[in-house]
C-alpha positions as CSV (number, residue, x, y, z in Angstrom):
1,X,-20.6,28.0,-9.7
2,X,-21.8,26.9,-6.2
3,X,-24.6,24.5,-5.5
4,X,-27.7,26.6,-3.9
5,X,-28.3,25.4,-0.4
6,X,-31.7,23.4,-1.6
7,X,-31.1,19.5,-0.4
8,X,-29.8,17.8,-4.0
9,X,-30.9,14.4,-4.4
10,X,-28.1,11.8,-6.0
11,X,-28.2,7.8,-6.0
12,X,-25.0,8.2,-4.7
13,X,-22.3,10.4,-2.7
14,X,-18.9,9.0,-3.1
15,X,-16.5,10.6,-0.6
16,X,-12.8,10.6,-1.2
17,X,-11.6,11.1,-5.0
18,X,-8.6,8.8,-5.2
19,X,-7.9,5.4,-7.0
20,X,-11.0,3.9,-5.0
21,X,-13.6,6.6,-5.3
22,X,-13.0,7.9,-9.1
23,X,-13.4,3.8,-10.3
24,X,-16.3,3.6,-8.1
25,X,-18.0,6.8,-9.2
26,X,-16.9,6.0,-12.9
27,X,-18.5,2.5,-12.5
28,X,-21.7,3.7,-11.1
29,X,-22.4,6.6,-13.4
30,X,-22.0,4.3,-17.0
31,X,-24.7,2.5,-15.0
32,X,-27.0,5.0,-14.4
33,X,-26.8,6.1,-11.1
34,X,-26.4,10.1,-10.4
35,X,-23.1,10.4,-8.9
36,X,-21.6,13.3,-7.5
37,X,-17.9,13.2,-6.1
38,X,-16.6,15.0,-3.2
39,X,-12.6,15.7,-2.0
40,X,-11.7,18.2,0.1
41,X,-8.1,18.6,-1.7
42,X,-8.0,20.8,-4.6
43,X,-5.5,18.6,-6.7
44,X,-7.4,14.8,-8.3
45,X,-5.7,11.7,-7.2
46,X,-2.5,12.3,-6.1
47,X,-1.4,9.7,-4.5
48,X,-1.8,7.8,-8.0
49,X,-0.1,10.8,-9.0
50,X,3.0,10.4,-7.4
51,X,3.3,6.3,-7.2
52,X,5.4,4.1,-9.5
53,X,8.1,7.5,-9.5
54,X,5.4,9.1,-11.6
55,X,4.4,6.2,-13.8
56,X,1.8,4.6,-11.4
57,X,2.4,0.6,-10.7
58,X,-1.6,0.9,-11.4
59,X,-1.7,-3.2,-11.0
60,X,-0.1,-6.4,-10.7
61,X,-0.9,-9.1,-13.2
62,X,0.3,-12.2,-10.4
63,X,-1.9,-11.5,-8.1
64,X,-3.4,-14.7,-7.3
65,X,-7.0,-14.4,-6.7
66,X,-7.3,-18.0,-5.6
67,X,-5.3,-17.3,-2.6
68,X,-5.5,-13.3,-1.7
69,X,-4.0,-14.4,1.8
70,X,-0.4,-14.3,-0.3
71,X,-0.3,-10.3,-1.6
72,X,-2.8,-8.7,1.7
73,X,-2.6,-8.6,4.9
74,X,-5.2,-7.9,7.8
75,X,-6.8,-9.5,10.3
76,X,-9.0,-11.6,7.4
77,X,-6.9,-11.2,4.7
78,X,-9.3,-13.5,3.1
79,X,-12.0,-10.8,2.7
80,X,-10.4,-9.2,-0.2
81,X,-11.4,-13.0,-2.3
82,X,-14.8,-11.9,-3.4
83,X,-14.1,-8.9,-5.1
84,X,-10.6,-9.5,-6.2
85,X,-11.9,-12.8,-8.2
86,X,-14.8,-10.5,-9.8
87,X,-12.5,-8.0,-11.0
88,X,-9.0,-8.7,-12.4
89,X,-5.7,-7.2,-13.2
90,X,-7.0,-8.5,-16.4
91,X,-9.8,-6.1,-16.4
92,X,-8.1,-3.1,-15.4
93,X,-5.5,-4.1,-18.2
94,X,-8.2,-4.1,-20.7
95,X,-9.4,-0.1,-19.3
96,X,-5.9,0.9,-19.7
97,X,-5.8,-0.8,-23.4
98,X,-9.4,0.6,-24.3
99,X,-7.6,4.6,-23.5
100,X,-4.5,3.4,-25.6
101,X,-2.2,4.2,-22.7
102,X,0.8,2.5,-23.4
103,X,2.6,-0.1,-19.8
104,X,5.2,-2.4,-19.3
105,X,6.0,-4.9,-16.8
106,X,8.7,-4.0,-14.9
107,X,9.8,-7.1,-12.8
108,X,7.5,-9.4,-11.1
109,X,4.1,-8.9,-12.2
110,X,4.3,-5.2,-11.4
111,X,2.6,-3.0,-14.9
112,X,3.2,0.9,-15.1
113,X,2.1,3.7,-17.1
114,X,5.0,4.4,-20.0
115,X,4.8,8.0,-20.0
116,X,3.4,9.2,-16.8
117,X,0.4,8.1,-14.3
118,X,-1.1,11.3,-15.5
119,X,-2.6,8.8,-18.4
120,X,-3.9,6.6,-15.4
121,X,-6.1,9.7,-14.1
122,X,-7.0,11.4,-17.2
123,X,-8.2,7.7,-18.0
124,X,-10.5,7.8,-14.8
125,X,-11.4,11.2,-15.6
126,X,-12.8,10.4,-18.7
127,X,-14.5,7.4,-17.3
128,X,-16.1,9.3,-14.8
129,X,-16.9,11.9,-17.5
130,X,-19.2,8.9,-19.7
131,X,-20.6,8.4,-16.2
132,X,-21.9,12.1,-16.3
133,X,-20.2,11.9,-12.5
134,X,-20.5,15.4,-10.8
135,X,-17.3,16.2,-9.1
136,X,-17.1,19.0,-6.2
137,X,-13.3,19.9,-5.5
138,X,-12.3,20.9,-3.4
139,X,-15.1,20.8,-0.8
140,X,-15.3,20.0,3.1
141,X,-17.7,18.0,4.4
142,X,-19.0,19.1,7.5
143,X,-21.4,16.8,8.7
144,X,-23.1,13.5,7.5
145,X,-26.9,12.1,9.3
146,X,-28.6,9.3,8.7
147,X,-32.1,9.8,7.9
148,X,-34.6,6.8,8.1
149,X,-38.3,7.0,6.1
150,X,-40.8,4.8,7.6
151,X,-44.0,4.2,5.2
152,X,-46.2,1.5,4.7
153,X,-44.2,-0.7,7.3
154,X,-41.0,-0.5,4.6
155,X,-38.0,1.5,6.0
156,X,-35.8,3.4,3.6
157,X,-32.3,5.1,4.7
158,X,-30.9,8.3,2.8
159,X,-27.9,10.0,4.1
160,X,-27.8,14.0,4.5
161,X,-24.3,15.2,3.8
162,X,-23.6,19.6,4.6
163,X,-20.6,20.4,2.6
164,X,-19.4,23.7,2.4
165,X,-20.6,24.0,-1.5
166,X,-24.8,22.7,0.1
167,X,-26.3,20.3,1.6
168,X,-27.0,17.0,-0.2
169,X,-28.9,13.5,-0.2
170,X,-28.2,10.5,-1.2
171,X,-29.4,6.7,-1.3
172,X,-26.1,5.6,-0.8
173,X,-22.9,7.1,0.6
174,X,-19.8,5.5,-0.3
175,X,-16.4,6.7,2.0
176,X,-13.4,6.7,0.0
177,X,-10.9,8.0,2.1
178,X,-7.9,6.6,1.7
179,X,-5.7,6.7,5.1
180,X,-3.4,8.2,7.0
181,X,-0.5,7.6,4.6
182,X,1.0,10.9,3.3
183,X,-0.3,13.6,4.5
184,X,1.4,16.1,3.0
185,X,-1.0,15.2,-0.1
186,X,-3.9,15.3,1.9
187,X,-4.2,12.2,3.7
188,X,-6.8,12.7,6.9
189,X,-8.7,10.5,9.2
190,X,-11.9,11.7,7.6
191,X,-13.1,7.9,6.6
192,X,-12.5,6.4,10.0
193,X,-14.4,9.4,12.1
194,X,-17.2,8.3,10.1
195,X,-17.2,4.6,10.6
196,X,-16.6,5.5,14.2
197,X,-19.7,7.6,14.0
198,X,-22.1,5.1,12.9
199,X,-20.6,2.6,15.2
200,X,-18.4,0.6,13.0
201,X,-15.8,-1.2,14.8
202,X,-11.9,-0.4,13.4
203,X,-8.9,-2.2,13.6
204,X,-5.8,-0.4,14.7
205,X,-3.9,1.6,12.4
206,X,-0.3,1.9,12.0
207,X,2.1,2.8,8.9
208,X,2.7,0.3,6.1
209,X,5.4,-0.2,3.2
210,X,7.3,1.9,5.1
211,X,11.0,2.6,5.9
212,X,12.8,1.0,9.3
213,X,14.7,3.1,11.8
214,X,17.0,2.1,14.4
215,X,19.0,3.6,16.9
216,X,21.2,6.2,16.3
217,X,24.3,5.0,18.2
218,X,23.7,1.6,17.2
219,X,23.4,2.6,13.7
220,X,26.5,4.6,13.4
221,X,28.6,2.3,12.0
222,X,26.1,1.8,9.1
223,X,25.2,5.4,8.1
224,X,28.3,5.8,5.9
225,X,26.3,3.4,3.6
226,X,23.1,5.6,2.8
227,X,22.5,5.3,-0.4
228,X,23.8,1.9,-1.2
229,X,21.4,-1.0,-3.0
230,X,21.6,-4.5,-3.2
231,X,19.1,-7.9,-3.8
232,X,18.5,-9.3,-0.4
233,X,16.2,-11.6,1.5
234,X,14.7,-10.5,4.3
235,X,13.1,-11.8,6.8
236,X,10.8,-11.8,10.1
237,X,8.9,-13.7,12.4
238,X,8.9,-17.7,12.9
239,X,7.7,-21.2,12.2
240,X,3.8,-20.0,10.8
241,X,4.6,-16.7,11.3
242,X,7.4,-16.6,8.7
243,X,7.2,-14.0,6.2
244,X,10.1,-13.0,3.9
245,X,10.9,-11.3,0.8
246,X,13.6,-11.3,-1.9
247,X,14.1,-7.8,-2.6
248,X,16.1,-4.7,-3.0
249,X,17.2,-3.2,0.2
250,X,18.4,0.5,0.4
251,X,20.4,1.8,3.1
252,X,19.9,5.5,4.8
253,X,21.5,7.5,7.2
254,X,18.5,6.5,9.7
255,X,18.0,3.4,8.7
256,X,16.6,0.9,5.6
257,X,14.4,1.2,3.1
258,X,13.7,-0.2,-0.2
259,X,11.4,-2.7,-1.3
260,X,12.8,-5.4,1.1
261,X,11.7,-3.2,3.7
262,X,8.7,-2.0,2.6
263,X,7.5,-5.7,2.1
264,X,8.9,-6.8,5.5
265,X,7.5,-4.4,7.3
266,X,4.1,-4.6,7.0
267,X,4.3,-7.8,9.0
268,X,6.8,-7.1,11.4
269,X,6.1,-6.4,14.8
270,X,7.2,-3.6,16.9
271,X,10.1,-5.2,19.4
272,X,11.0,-8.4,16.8
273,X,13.7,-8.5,14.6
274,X,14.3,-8.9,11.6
275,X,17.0,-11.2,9.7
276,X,18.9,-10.0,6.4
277,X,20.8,-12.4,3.9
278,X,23.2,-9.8,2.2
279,X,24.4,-12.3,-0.5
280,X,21.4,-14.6,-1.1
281,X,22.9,-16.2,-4.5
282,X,26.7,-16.9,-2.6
283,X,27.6,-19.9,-0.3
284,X,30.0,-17.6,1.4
285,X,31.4,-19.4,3.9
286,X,32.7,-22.1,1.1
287,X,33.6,-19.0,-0.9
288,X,35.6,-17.8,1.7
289,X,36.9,-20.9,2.6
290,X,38.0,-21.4,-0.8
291,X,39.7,-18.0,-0.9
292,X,41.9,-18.6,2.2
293,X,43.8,-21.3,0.0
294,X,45.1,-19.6,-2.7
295,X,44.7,-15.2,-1.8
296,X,46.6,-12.8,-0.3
297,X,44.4,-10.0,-0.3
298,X,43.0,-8.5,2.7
299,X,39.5,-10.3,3.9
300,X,37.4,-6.9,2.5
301,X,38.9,-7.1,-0.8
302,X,38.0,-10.6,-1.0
303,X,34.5,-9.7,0.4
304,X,34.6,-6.6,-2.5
305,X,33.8,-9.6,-4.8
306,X,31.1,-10.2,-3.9
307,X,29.3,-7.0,-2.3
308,X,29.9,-3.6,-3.0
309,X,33.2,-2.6,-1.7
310,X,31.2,0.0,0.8
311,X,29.2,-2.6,2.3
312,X,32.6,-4.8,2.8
313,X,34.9,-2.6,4.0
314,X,31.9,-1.3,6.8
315,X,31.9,-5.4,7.8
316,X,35.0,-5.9,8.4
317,X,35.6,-2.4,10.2
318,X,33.1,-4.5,13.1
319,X,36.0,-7.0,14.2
320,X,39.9,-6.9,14.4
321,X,39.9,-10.7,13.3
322,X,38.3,-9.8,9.6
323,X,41.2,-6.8,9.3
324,X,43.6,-8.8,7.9
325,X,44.9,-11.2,4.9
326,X,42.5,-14.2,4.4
327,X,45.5,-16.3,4.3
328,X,45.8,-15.3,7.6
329,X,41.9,-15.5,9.2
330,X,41.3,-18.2,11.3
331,X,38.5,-20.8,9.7
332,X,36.3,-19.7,13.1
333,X,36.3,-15.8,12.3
334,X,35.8,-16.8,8.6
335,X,32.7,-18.3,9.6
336,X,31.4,-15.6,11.9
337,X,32.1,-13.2,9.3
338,X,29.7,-15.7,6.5
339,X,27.3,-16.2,9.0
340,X,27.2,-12.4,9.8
341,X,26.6,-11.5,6.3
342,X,23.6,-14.5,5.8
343,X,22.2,-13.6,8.7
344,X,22.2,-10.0,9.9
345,X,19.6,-9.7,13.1
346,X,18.8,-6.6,13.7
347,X,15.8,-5.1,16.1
348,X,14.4,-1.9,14.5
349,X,13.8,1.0,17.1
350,X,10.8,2.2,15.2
351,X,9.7,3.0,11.6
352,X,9.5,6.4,9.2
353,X,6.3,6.5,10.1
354,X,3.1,8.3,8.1
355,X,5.2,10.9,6.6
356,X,6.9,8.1,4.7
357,X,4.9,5.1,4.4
358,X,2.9,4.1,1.3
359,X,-0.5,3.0,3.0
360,X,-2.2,2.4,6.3
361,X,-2.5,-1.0,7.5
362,X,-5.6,-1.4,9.8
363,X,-8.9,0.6,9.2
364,X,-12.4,-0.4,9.0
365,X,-13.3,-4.1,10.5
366,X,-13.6,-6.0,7.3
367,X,-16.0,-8.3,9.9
368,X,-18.4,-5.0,9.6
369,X,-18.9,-5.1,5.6
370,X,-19.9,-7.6,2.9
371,X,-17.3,-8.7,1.0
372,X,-19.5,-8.9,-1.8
373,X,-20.8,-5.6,-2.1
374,X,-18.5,-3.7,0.4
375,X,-21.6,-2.7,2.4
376,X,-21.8,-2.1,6.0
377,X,-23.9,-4.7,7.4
378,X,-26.2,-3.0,9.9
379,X,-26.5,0.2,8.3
380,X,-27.8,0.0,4.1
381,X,-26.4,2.2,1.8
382,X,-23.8,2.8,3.8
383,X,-20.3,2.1,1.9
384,X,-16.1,1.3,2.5
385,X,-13.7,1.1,-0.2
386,X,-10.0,0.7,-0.3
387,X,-7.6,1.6,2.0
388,X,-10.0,3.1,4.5
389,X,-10.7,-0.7,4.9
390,X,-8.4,-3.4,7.0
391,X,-6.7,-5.1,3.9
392,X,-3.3,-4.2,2.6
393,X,-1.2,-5.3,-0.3
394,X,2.0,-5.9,-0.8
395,X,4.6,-3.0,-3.0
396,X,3.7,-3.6,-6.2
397,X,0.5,-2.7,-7.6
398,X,-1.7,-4.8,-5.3
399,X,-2.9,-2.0,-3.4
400,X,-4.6,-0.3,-6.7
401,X,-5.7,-3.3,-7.4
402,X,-7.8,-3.3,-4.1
403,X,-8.9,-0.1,-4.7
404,X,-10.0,-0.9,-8.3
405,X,-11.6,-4.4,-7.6
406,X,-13.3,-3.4,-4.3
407,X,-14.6,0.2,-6.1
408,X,-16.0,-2.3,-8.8
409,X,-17.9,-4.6,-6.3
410,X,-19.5,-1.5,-4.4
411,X,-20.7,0.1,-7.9
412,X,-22.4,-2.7,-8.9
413,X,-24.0,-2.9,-5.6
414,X,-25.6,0.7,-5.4
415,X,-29.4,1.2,-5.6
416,X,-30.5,3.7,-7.8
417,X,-33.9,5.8,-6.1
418,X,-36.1,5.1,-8.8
């Protein structure tokens, strides 16, 4: 049944029904507040829907909250301290033990649903559902005002929201809006129209944990691998601007991907490039200095033993002095060959882009909002959680945990009206 068109009156609007906006409206409503929910897409969460290969990395228990600088990036990664500290991996752990839903840790700190990340939203569901949260979806919004009450020298603020289910008001209007990541699930630039709209400054926004391409010709020699995996560390930048990652990397037919990548490049900058050990856990030029001495095998089955044979035979392929015996291979092309394979430097052309990538880095100036309650400084009531703001985690869970810990601090920030 649809909403009349008589203004209703709510503490608070949350816009945007993802990770950030269902733990915010959850959070709110067991403390009172009237809530109501608005998403324009008719399916709930889906982006925690289809994370973690449909088990939902919902958090990372090493994030350190000591030092948030390590796990986000932005131009004050620092930002993300306040509400991070206030609400832990710890205390979304605890939710997901309170609803019995069964996790493991997979590998470094990163937890996941056992069955599905179905458990994850039916869990915020039924949060939201002890919060007596109203929930319109899917519904358009099609225009948001700011109205100001002057009485008795004290100025209140309510925001007017037209949606295509009525018009509404509200004390406080949270924008949960995710980014641009995605679209075919949704994603829209919804979240920063509206900070644009009340004069909110924004930080540029480009596609994060997302894969690399590189040019075609260039890449030819490299294609035949698509769909070969190895542990790698990667690489990019220099002296303080050194970031790199020990990781899986994936080769495709356009490119890399994998969780090296993904990690990498959300601090790599268009133009650089980046450098790739292929065998992180091998000295191999004294391995293959070693091998000279007593093999006869050609120089890729020798390299066969120690990456896959795909990956060997496509590095020797690159130079007539590593297509031969070892015995044979002069100590100098033995050492071009190690060095090659320790240090691959390579200058990616561009990246997957939004269709591919996992978040948005960039978004709403973190300078413009408290980091306390996630408020926009010179407009109250006015609200910006998650990834609609300018800090991004790392692959792994940290990214939910933004949206949880930031949805936390913003719900116990909202004024009720009476």
């Amino acid at each position: 049944m649809s909403p009349s068109n008589v203004s209703l009156q709510f503490d608070a609007v949350i816009i945007g029904a993802g990770a950030a906006g269902l733990f915010c409206a959850a959070q709110a409503g067991q403390r009172g507040l009237k809530v109501l929910l608005i998403d324009h897409a008719a399916k709930v969460a889906e982006k925690i829907r289809i994370s973690g290969g449909g088990r939902s990395n919902f958090t990372n228990r090493d994030l350190d909250v000591r030092a948030p600088h390590k796990h986000f990036v932005g131009q004050n990664p620092q930002f993300c301290r306040s509400a991070l500290s206030r609400f832990t991996p710890a205390d979304f752990v605890a939710l997901v033990d309170k609803h019995g839903i069964a996790h493991h840790e997979k590998h470094k700190g990163q937890l996941f649903a056992d069955h599905s990340a179905e458990d994850i939203i039916a869990m915020l569901l039924a949060e939201c559902e002890a919060g007596r949260v109203e929930r319109w979806q899917p519904c358009a919004v099609k225009n948001i005002e700011k109205m100001v009450d002057s009485e008795d020298a004290t100025t209140t603020y309510r925001y007017q929201i037209d949606t295509d289910r009525g018009r509404v008001q509200a004390t406080n209007l949270v924008i949960a809006t995710g980014g641009l990541s995605i679209p075919k699930i949704g994603a829209t630039d919804l979240g920063y129209r509206l900070a644009q709209q009340f004069g909110l400054k924004l930080v540029a926004r480009e596609p994060g944990l997302v894969p690399m391409t590189f040019d075609g010709a260039a890449w030819a020699p490299y294609a035949q691998l698509a769909g070969l995996a190895l542990p790698v560390v990667i690489g990019t930048g220099s002296k303080k601007t050194r970031m790199e990652f020990h990781e899986d990397l994936l080769f495709t037919h356009r490119g890399l991907s994998g969780p090296a990548i993904l990690q990498i490049s959300s601090y790599w900058q268009a133009g650089a490039p980046i450098d790739i050990n292929l065998v992180p856990e091998l000295d191999v030029a004294a391995h293959l200095r070693a091998a000279k001495q007593h093999s006869r095998k050609l120089i890729a089955n020798e390299l066969a033993a120690i990456v896959p044979a795909r990956l060997a035979d496509a590095w020797v392929a690159q130079d007539s002095d590593w297509q031969r015996p070892i015995a044979e291979a002069s100590d100098k092309a033995l050492l071009r060959l190690a060095e090659r394979l320790t240090c691959w430097q390579l200058t990616p052309t561009g990246t997957e882009g939004y269709r591919k990538a996992e978040v948005t880095v960039g978004g709403v100036d973190t300078s413009e909002l408290s980091q306390q309650s996630m408020e926009a400084k010179r407009i109250p009531g006015l609200f910006f959680i998650g990834e609609v703001v300018d800090i991004t985690g790392w692959l792994g869970g940290y990214n939910f945990q933004w949206a949880w810990a930031s949805a936390a601090a913003c719900a116990g920030s909202l004024q009720k009206i009476n």
